[in-house]
C-alpha positions in Angstrom: 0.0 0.0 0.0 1.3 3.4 -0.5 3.0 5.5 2.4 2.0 9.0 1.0 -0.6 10.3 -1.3 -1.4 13.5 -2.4 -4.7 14.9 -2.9 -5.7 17.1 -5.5 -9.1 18.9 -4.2 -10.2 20.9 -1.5 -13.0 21.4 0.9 -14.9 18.3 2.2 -13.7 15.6 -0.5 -10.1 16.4 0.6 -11.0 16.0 4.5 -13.3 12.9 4.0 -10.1 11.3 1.7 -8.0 12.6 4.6 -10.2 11.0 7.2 -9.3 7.5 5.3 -5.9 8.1 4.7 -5.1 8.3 8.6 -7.1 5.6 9.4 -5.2 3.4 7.1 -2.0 4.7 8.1 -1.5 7.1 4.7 0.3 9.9 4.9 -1.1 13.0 3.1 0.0 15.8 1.5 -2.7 19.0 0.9 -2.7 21.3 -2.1 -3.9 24.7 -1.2 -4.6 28.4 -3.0 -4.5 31.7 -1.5 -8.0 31.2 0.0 -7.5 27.7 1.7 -4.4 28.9 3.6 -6.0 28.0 6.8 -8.7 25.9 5.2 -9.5 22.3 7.5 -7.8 20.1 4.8 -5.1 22.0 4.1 -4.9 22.2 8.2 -5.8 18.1 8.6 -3.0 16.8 6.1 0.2 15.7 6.9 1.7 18.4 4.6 0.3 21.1 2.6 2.0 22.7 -0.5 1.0 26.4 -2.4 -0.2 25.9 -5.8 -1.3 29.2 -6.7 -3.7 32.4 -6.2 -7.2 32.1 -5.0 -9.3 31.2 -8.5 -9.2 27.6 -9.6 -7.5 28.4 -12.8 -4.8 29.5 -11.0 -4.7 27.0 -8.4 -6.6 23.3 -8.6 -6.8 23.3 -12.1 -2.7 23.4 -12.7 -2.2 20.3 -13.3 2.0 20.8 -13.8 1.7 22.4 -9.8 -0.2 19.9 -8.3 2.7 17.2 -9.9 5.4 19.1 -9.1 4.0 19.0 -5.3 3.7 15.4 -5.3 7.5 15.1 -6.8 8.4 17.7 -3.9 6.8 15.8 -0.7 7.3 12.6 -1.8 4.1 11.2 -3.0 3.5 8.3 -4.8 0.3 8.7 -5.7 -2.4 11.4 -6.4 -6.0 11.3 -5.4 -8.3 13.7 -7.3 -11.2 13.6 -5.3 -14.3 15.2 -7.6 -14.7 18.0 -9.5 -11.8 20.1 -10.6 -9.2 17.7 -12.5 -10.9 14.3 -11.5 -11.9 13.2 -15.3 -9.4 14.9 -17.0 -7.8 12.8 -19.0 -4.7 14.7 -19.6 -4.0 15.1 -16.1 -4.3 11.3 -15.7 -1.7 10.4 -18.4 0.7 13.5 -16.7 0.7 11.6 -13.3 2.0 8.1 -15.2 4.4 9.9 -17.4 5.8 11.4 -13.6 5.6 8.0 -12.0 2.6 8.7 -10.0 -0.4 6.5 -9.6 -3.9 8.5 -10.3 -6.0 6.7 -8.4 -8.8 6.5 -10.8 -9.5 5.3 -14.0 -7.0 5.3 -17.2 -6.9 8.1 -19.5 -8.4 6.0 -22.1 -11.6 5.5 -19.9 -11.8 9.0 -19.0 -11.4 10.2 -22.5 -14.3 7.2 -23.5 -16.7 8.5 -21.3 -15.4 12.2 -21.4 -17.9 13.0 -24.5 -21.6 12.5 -23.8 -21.7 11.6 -27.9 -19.1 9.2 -28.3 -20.3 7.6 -24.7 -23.6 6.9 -26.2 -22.4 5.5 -28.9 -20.3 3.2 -27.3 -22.7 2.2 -25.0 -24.9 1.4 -27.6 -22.5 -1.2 -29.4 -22.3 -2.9 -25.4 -26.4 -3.2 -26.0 -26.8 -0.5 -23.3 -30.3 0.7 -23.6 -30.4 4.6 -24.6 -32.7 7.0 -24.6 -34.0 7.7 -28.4 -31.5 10.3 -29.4 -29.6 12.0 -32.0 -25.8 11.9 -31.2 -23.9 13.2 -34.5 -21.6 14.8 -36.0 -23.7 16.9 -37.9 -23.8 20.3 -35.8 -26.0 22.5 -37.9 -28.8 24.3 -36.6 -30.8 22.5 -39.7 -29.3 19.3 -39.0 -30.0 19.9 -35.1 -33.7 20.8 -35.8 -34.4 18.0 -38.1 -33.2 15.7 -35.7 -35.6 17.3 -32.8 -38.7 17.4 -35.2 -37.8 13.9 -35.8 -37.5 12.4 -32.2 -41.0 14.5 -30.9 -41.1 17.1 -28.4 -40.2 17.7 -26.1 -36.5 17.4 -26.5 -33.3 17.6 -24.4 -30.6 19.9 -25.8 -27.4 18.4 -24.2 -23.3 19.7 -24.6 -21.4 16.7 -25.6 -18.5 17.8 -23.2 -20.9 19.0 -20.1 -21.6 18.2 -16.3 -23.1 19.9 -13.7 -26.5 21.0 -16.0 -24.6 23.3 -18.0 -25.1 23.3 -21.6 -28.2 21.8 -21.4 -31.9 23.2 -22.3 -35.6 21.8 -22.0 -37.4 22.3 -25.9 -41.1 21.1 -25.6 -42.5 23.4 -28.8 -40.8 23.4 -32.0 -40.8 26.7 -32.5 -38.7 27.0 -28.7 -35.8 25.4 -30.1 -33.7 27.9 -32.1 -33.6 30.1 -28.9 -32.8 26.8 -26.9 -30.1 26.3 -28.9 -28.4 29.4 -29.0 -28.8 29.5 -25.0 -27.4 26.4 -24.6 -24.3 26.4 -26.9 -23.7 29.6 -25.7 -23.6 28.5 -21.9 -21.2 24.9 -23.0 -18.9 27.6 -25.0 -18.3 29.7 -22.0 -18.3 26.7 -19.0 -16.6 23.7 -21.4 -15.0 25.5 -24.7 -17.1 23.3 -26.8 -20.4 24.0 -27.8 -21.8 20.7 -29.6 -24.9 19.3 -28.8 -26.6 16.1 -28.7 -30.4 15.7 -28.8 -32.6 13.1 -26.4 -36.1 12.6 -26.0 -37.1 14.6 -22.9 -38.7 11.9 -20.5 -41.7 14.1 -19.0 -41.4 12.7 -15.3 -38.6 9.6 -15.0 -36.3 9.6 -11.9 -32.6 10.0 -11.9 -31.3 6.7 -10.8 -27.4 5.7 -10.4 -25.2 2.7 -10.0 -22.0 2.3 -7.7 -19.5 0.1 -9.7 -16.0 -1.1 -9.0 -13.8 -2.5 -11.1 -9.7 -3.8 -10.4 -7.5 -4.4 -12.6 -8.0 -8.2 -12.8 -11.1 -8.4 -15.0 -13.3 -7.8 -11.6 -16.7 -6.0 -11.4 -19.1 -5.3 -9.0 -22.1 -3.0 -8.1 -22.9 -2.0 -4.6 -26.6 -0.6 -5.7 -27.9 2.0 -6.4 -28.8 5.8 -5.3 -32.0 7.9 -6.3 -30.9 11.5 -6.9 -34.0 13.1 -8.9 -34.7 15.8 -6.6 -33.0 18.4 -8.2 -32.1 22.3 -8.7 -30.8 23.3 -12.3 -30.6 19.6 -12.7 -28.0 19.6 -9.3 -28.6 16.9 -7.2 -29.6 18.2 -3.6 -31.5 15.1 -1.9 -30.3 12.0 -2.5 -31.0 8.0 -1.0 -29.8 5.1 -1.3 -31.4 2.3 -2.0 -33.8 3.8 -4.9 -37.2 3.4 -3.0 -40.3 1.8 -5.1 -37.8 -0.4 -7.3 -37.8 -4.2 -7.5 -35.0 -6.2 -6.7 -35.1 -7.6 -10.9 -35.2 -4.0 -11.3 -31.9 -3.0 -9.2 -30.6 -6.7 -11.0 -30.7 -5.6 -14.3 -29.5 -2.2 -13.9 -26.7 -3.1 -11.6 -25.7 -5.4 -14.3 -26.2 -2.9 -16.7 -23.8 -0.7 -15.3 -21.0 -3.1 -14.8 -21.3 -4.4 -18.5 -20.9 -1.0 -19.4 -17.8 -0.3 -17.6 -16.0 -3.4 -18.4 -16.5 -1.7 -22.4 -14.2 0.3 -21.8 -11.8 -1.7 -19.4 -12.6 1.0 -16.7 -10.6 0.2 -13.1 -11.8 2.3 -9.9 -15.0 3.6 -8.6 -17.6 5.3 -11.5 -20.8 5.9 -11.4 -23.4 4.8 -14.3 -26.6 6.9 -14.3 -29.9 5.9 -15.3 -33.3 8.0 -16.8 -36.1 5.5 -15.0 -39.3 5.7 -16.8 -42.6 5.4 -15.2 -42.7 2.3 -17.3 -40.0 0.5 -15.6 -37.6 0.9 -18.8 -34.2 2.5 -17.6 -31.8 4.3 -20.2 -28.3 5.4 -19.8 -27.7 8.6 -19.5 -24.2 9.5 -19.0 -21.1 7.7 -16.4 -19.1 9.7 -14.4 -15.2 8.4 -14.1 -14.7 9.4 -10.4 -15.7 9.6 -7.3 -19.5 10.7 -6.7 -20.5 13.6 -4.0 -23.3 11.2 -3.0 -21.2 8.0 -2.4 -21.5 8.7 1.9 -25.1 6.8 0.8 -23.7 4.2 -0.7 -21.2 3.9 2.1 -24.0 4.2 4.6 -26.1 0.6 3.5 -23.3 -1.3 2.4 -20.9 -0.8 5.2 -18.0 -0.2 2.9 -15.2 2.5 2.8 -15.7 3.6 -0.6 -12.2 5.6 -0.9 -10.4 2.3 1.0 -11.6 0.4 -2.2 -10.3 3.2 -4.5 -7.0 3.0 -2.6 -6.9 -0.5 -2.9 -7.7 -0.9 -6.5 -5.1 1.6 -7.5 -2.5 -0.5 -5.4 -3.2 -3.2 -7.7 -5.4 -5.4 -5.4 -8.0 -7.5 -6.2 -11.7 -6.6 -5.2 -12.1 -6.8 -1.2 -15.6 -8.5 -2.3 -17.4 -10.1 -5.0 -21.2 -9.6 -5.8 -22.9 -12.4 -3.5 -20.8 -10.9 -0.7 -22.3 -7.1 -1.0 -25.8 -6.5 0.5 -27.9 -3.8 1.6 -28.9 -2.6 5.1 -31.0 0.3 6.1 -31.4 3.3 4.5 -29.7 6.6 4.1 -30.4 10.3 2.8 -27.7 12.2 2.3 -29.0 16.3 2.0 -26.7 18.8 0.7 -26.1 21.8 2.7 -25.1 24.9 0.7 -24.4 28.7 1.3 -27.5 29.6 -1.7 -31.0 31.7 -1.2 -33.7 29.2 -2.5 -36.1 31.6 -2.7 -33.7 34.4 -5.2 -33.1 31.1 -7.6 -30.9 29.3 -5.8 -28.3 32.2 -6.1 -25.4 31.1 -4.1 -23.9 33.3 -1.4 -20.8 34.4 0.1 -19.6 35.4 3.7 -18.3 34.1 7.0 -19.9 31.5 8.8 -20.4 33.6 12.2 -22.4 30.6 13.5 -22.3 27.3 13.2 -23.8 24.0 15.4 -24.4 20.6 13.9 -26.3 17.9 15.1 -24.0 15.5 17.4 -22.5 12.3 14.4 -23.5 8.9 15.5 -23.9 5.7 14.0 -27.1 7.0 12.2 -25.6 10.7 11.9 -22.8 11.8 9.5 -21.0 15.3 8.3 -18.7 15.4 5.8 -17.6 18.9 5.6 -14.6 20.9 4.4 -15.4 24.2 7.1 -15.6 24.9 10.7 -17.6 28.1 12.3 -15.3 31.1 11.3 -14.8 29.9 7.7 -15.3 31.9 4.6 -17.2 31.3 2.2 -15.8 32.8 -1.0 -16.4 33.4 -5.1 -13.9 30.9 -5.9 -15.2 27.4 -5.0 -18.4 25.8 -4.8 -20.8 26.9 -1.9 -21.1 23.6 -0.6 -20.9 23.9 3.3 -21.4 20.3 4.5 -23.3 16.9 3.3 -25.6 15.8 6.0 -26.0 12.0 5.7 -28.8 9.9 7.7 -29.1 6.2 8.2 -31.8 3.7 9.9 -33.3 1.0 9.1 -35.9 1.5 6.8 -37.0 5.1 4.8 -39.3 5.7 7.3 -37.5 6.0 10.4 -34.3 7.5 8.0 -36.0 11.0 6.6 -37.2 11.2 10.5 -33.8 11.2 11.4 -32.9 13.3 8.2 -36.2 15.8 9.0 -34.7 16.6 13.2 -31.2 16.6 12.4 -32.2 19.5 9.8 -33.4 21.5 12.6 -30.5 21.1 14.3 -28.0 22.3 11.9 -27.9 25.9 12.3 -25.5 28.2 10.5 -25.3 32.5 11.0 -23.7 34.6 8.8 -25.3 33.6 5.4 -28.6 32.4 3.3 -28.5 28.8 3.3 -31.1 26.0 1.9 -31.4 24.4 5.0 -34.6 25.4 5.8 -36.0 24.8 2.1 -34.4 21.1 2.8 -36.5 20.4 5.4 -39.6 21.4 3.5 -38.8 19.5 0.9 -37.9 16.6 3.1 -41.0 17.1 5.2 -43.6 17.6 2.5 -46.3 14.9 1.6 -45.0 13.7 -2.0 -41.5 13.2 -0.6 -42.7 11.4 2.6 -44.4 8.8 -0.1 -41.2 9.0 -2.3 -43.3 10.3 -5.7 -40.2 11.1 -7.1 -39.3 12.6 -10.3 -36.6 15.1 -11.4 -39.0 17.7 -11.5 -40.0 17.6 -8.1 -39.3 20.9 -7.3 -40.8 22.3 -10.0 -43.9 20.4 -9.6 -44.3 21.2 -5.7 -42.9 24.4 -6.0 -45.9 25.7 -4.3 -45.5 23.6 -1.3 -41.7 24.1 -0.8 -41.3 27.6 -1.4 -44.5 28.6 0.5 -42.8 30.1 4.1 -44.2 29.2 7.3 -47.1 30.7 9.0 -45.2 33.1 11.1 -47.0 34.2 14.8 -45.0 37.8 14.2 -45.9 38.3 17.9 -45.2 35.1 19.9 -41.7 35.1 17.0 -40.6 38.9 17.9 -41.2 37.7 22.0 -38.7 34.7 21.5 -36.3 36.9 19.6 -36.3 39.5 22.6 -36.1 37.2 25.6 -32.9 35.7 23.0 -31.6 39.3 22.5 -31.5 40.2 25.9 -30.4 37.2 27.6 -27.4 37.2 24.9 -26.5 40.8 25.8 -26.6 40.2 29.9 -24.5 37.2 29.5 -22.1 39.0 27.8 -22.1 41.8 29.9 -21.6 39.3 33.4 -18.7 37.8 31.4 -17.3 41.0 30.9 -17.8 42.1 34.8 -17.7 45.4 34.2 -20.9 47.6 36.0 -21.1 49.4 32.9 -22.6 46.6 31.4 -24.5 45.9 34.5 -28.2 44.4 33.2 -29.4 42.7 37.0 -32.9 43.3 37.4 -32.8 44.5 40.5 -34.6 48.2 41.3 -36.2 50.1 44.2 -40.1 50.0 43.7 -40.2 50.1 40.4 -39.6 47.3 37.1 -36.1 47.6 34.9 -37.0 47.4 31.6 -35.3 47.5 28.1 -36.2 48.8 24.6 -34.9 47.6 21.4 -36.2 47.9 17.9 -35.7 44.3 16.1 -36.0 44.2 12.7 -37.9 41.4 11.0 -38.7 40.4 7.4 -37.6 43.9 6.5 -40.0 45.8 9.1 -38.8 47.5 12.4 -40.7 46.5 16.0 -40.8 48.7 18.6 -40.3 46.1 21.8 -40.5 46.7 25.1 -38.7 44.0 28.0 -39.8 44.3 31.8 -38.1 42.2 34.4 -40.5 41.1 37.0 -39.6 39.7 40.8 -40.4 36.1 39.6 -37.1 34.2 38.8 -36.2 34.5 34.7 -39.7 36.5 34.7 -40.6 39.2 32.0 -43.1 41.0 30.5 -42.6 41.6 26.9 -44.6 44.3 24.7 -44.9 44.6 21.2 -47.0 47.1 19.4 -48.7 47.6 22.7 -49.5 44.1 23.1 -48.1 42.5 26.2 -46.8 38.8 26.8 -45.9 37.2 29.9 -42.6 34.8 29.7 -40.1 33.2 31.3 -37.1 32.5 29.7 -33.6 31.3 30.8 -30.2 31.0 28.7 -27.4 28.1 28.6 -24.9 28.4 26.5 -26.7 29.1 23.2 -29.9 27.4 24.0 -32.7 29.4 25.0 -36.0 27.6 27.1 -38.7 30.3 27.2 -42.5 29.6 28.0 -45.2 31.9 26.3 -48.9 31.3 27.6 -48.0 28.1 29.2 -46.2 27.1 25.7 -42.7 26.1 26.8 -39.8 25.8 23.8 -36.4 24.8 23.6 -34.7 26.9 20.7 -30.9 27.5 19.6 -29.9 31.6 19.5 -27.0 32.8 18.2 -25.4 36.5 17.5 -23.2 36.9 14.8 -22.3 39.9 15.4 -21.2 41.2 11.4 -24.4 42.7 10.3 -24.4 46.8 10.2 -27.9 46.8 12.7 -26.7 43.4 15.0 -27.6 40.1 13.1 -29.5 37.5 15.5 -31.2 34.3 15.0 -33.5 31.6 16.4 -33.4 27.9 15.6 -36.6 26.5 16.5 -39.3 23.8 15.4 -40.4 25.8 12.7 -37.0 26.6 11.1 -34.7 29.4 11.4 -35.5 33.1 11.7 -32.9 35.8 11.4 -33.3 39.8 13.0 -31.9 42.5 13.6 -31.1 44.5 16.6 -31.4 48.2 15.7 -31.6 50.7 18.9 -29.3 50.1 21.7 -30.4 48.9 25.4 -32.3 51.6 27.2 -33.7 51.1 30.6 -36.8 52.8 31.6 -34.7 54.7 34.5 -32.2 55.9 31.7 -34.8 56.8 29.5 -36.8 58.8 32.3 -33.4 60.6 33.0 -32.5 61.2 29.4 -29.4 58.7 29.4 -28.6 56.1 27.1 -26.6 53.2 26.8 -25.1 53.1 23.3 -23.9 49.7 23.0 -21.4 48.3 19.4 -23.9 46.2 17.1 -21.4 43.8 16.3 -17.9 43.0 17.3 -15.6 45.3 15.1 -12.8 48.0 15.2 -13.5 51.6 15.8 -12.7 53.5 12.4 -13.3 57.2 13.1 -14.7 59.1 16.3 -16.6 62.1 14.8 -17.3 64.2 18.4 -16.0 64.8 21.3 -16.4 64.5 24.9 -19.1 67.5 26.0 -20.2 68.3 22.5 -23.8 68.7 21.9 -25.3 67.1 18.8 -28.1 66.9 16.8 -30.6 64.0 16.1 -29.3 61.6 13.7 -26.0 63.0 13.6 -23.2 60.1 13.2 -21.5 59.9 16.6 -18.6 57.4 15.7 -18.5 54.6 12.7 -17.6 51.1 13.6 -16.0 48.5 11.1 -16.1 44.9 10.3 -16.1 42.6 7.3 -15.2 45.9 5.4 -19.0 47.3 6.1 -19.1 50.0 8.5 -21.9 51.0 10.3 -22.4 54.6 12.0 -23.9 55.0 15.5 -26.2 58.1 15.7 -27.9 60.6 18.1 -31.2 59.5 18.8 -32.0 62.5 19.6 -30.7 66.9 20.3 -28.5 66.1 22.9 -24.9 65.8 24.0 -21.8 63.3 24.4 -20.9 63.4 27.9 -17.8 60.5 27.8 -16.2 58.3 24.9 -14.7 55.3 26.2 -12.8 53.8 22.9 -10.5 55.9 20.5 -10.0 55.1 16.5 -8.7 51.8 16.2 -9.7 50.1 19.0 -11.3 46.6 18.5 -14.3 46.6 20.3 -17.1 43.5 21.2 -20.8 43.6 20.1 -22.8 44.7 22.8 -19.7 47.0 24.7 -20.8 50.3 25.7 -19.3 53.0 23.6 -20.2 56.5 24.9 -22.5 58.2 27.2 -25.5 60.4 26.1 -27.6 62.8 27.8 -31.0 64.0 25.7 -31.7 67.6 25.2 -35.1 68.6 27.4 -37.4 70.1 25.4 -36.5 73.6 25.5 -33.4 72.2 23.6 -31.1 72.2 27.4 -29.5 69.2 28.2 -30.7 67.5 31.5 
């Protein structure tokens, strides 16, 4: 076995082949760009080598770098991982020409199933069934047409060379397809260099249905099941389960042998993936095999027992098979839900920032995470959002999407959008529950999954303010400091605290008075009044509302201009924002305020002085983080009585900044 492999990706694939490594007693050797410095697999490895500036072009996709690496630290063999330069067959014939296994298929293989044309037509000469198609050579629009008006509509415009649904375009009237086909070679042009086409029958509702093979380098093939991944954004897999529910075990016998007839056409070694159009028939058609690696395989890995990536090391080592067919068998059932930093509701449009917040539900036996980030993390333009894979098992699809369903709402991450509450919509709703599965399940239930929860804007603004102001206290106690002094005790008379919180892009007055019960409060909102108690642990906030008593997560992130909060509760995740500043009612009797930092930060200017008076809504100082800044202003005529930070202090959200006296209202200062 080798001593030292190198591994040519990034982010999760690179820990999970990390994860592997170690156990087996690999040695590892990270690749890393500008952005990754302090990434967890460049961190996790054994060693960890430069390979270039923060875009991929520049970085994971120099194939001479990430050689010249594995010359440097002693490799002997390179792991691609997925994505990037795994099924690129140039890369491939590189590492044999340096003396370094790729573990993964041969060039030929890759460059075989690299075209979706020539693929097809290969498979077709191994009596693989295929969808009715046009796959050649011919490239004109008239030739393309014909061939669509010939097939039916609707049609499937695919680019020979693409992945990922790029490239590719629905056509259901004939009169749709010269626009179709301008979008679509346009978009394989710009993402592939190569903007041929093939044409397939669209299939109006079939599921997307994929094989695990393995084949050594002794004649040996195997398949360990399959994998249902037709729930689908952009044609992206985001759900996916393994084994393929509603399909009969002649079924997963003839497609499983399918797929291992098909690789052994191409004398393909390693792990690949054969996918499948299922018709609502029963009839299965190829669709297209991927020579790697698949993000799903954790489902795979989940009902078979097997390390997927110890076979992959094992195969490229030159071993035989570590089981045959009778030996493999299923057990259970697993989900495995994609969790990505995206805004489901603005298209899917994937977002960027730090992950100010992050809990996970606790792994098990039953729970998994393969992830590439830990709470701090960026994430950045360069990659793809991808922020973890949450993957189930239990032992049947029932008691599995339960376990997928709760650990859902317990992931929680600040700082960004993410889907995760859109996953467990989709993973909660009726037609998933009864596995009705087709790959255009979002589009038919859109509807249902995109339609927000009933939100209680009352009872929700209540549990947001007994979360704000418990957050704030304990950070004030940690601090010690009787600035930041929030006890509840007064003489004859309740201490309360304002705030305005700012939800779903509207502003709420909210009113928090501290009664003489323990954790007691009375909490008004538009002049309607709740009684509560709450209490705080950590980050877990219990709080009973009209005898209702609820266990939710809170967390501050601290980086949005106005204070960025959020709750993790039953009903998903809801996000606020703290606007105003802590003001008892004492204070506000007397005219003083408490102007406390929104977010933790650095103090960029000071714009007064100690003693000056000011005017309402004049900026007082202007606070810094994440390259935003935010300005803290005069609520009112008044003046600054004491500054307690100077320009380029770092500063904590919640820290008192200044003092403030309001003007009476002859314009005088009390």
């Amino acid at each position: 076995m080798f001593t030292k492999i190198l591994i040519a990706n990034r982010g999760e694939i690179a820990c999970r082949i990390i994860h592997t490594a170690k156990r087996l007693g690999i040695k590892t050797v990270a690749v890393y760009s500008d952005a990754d410095e302090h990434a967890l697999h460049t961190m996790s490895a054994d060693e960890a080598i430069h390979i270039g500036e923060s875009p991929a072009s520049e970085s994971y996709l120099l194939s001479n770098r990430i050689i010249q690496a594995a010359k440097k630290t002693g490799a002997q063999a390179i792991h691609p991982g997925y994505g990037f330069l795994s099924e690129n067959a140039d890369f491939a014939r590189s590492c044999a020409e340096h003396a370094l296994i790729f573990i993964g298929p041969s060039a030929k293989s890759i460059e075989s199933m690299g075209s979706k044309s020539a693929a097809k037509n290969l498979m077709g000469s191994a009596n693989v069934p295929l969808v009715p198609g046009y796959h050649g050579d011919d490239q004109s629009v008239s030739g393309l047409k014909q061939a669509a008006d010939n097939i039916g509509y609707p049609v499937l415009l695919k680019a020979i060379a693409g992945g990922g649904g790029k490239g590719m375009r629905e056509v259901w009237q004939e009169h749709e397809f010269s626009q179709a086909l301008d979008d679509a070679k346009r978009e394989s042009k710009a993402s592939f260099g190569n903007d041929d086409m093939l044409v397939e029958k669209y299939l109006t509702k079939p599921r997307h249905v994929e094989v695990q093979i393995f084949c050594d380098q002794h004649g040996n093939g195997v398949y360990l099941f399959e994998r249902d991944c037709s729930v689908q954004r952009r044609h992206q897999k985001i759900i996916e389960e393994a084994p393929a529910p509603n399909l009969s075990l002649e079924q997963r016998e003839a497609m499983g042998e399918t797929a291992v007839r098909a690789a052994k056409a191409i004398d393909y070694e390693g792990a690949g993936t054969v996918e499948f159009l299922l018709n609502s028939d029963g009839s299965f058609y190829f669709m297209e095999m991927n020579t790697r690696l698949q993000v799903e395989h954790p489902v795979t890995e989940m009902i078979t027992g097997q390390d997927l990536v110890e076979w992959q090391l094992k195969i490229a080592n030159g071993e035989k098979l570590p089981l045959q067919q009778d030996e493999l068998a299923i057990s259970g059932h697993a989900f495995e839900a994609r969790i990505y930093a995206e805004d489901p509701d603005n298209n899917f449009l994937p977002a960027t920032g730090i992950l100010t917040g992050l809990t996970t539900p606790e792994p098990s036996a039953n729970v998994r995470i393969d992830t590439g980030v830990i709470e701090g993390d960026e994430i950045s333009p360069f990659y793809d959002p991808m922020i973890a894979k949450l993957v189930v098992w239990d032992e049947d699809r029932n008691r599995a999407l339960n376990r997928l369903t709760t650990a859902l709402r317990d992931y929680h991450v600040n700082g960004l959008a993410t889907n995760i509450n859109f996953l467990h919509r989709l993973a909660s709703s009726q037609p998933f529950i009864d596995a009705k599965l087709d790959t255009r399940f979002i589009e038919t239930h859109q509807k249902a999954l995109f339609e927000k929860d009933n939100m209680d804007v009352g009872l929700t603004i209540a549990l947001a303010q007994a979360g704000l102001f418990l957050i704030l206290r304990s950070k004030a106690r940690a601090r010690n400091d009787p600035w930041h002094s929030r006890n509840g005790w007064r003489m004859n008379q309740a201490c309360s605290h304002a705030y305005d919180i700012g939800l779903n892009n509207e502003f709420y007055r909210v009113l928090l008075e501290e009664q003489r019960g323990p954790h007691s409060y009375k909490i008004t909102t538009n002049d309607k009044s709740v009684e509560a108690t709450a209490s705080l642990q950590s980050n877990q906030l219990v709080c009973t509302i009209d005898g209702h008593r609820q266990s939710l997560n809170v967390n501050q992130t601290g980086l949005d201009s106005h204070g960025l909060f959020s709750i993790h509760g039953e009903k998903g995740s809801v996000e606020y924002h703290l606007k105003q500043t802590v003001i008892t009612e004492k204070q506000a009797r007397n005219g003083q305020h408490g102007f406390a930092a929104p977010m933790n930060g650095r103090v960029a200017d000071i714009l007064v002085t100690a003693g000056e008076d000011v005017n309402q809504g004049q900026a007082l100082i202007i606070l810094e983080a994440m390259k935003m800044q935010h300005a803290i202003e005069a609520p009112s005529n008044g003046t600054v009585n004491e500054l307690f930070f100077k320009p380029g202090d770092l500063v904590e959200g919640g820290t008192q900044l200044l003092n403030f006296s309001e003007s009476d209202k002859n314009g005088d200062a009390e």
